[in-house]
N, C-alpha and C positions, 0 to 999 in steps of 0.2 A: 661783086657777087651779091644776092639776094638768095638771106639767110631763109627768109617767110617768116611765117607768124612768131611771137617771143610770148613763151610762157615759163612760169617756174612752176618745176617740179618738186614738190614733196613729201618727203617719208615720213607718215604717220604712224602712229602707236595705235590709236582708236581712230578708223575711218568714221564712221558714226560722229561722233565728239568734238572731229577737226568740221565736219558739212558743218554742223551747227555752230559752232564758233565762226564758220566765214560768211554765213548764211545774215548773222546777226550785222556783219561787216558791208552787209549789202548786194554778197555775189548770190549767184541762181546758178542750178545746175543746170550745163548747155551739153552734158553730155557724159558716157559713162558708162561702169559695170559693177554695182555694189558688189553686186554675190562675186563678182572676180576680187575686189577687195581696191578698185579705182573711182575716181569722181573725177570727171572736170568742171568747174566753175568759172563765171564772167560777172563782173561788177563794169561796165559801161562797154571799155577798150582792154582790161585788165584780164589777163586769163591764169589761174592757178590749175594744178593739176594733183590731185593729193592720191599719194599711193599707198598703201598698205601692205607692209612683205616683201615688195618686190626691189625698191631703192637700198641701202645702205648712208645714202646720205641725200639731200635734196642735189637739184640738177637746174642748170639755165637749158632750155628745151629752145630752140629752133625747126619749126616745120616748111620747108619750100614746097611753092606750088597750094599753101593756104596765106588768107589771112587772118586777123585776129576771129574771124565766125567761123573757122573749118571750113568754108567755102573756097572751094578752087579759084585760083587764078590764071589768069590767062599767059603772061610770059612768066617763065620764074629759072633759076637757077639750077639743072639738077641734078643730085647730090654727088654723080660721080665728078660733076664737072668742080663743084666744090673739094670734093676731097682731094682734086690734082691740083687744083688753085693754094688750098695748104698744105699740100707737100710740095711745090713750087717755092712757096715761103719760108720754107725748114719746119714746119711744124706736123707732127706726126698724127695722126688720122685713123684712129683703130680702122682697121682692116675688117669691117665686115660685110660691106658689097660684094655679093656672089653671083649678081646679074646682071645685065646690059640695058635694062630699060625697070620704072617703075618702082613701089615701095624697097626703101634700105633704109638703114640709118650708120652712122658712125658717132664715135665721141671721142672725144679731145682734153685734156684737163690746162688748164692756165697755170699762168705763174705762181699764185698761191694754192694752188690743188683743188682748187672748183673743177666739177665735172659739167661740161657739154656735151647736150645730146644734138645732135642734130639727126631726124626724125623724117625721113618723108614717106607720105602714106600714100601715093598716087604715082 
């Protein structure tokens, strides 16, 4: 299965504060909504995603159908196909696909309580 692109999400205190601190780190914003209180940023292949309000804790982000530039790709895995490939495996799969084709996302927590998003916007 073909997760797509791998980004980490996270939940900032001061959106503002965290840009300039990554910003210093060498990443550039590739995309985004201050006034909603999100950034994304890219330092070469590296993608972070810094949210404001909306996390409770940072997140491993999975997007199918992109890769590391949000640019589509051409074969890719999608998502409902993934969700029945981890419920095949015994692993549970929040439940939030409510259509048959096009953006869903689901997440999943690991062994140590890490949240996965897995994210598709296409």
């Amino acid at each position: 299965m073909k997760l797509g692109a791998f980004s980490v999400s996270l939940a900032v205190k001061d959106l503002d504060a965290s840009i300039a601190f990554y910003e210093k780190l060498g990443f550039a914003a590739m995309g985004g909504a201050k006034d909603q209180g999100w950034q994304i940023l890219k330092n070469d292949q590296t993608v972070i995603g810094l949210f404001q309000g909306m996390f409770d804790k940072n997140l491993m982000t999975f997007n199918p159908g992109w890769d590391q530039s949000a640019q589509n790709v051409d074969a890719f895995t999608d998502i409902r196909d993934i969700q029945a490939a981890l419920k095949a495996a015994g692993l549970e799969a929040g439940e939030t696909i409510d259509s048959e084709s096009g953006p869903a996302h689901i997440t999943l927590t690991d062994p140590d309580g890490n949240t996965i998003l897995i994210d598709q916007h296409r």
